[in-house]
C-alpha positions in Angstrom: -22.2 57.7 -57.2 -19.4 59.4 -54.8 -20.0 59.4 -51.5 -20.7 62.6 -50.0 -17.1 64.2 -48.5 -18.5 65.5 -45.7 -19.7 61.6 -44.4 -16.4 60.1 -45.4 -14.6 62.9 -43.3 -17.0 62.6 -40.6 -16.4 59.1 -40.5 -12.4 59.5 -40.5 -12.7 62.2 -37.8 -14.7 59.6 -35.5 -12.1 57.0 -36.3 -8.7 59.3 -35.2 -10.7 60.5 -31.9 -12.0 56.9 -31.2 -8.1 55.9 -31.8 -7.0 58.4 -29.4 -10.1 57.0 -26.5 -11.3 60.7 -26.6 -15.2 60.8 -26.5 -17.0 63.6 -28.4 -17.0 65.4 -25.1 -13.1 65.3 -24.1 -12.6 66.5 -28.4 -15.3 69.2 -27.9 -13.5 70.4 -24.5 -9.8 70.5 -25.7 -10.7 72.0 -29.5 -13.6 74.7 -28.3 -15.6 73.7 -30.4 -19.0 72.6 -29.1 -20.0 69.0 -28.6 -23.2 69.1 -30.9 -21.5 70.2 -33.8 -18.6 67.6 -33.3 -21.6 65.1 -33.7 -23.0 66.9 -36.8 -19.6 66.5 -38.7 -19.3 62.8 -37.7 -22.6 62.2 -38.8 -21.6 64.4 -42.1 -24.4 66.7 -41.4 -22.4 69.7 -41.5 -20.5 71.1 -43.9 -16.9 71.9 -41.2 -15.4 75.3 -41.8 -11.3 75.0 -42.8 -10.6 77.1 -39.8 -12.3 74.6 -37.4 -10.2 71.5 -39.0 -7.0 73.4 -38.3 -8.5 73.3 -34.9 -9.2 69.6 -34.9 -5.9 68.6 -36.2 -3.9 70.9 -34.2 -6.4 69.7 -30.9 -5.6 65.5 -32.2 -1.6 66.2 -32.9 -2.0 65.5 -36.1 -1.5 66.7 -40.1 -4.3 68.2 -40.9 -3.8 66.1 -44.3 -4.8 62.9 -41.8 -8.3 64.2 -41.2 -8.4 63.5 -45.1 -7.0 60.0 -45.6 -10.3 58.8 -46.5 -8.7 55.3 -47.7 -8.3 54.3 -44.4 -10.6 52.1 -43.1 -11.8 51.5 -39.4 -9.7 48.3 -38.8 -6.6 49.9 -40.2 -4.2 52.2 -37.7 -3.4 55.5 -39.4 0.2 55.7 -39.2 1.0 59.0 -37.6 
């Protein structure tokens, strides 16, 4: 069975903010968006609206594409 896309982007979203040595906090201040739901989509609890992964990628200076380079793996460095 798949895994679930809203654990593997939750997972990659974790890894680009842990990359840039933002905690959930810093990412919840600088996006808007609040700091409990930023933990819900890492944990891939929530379902994340398109409008508020615009906000993440534009908030990490990144594609938005990146959020969803799932093959990446922790010990790799997305190549930005």
């Amino acid at each position: 069975m798949r895994e679930d896309p809203r654990v593997l982007f939750g997972r990659r979203l974790a890894q680009l903010r842990r990359e840039n040595g933002w905690s959930q906090e810093k990412l919840s201040l600088e996006s808007g968006i609040a700091r409990s739901y930023l933990g819900g989509v890492e944990r891939g609890q929530r379902n994340i609206a398109l409008v508020n992964i615009c906000r993440l990628a534009e908030t990490l200076r990144i594609p938005m594409a990146e959020l969803f380079n799932f093959s990446q793996r922790p010990e790799q460095k997305a190549k930005r």
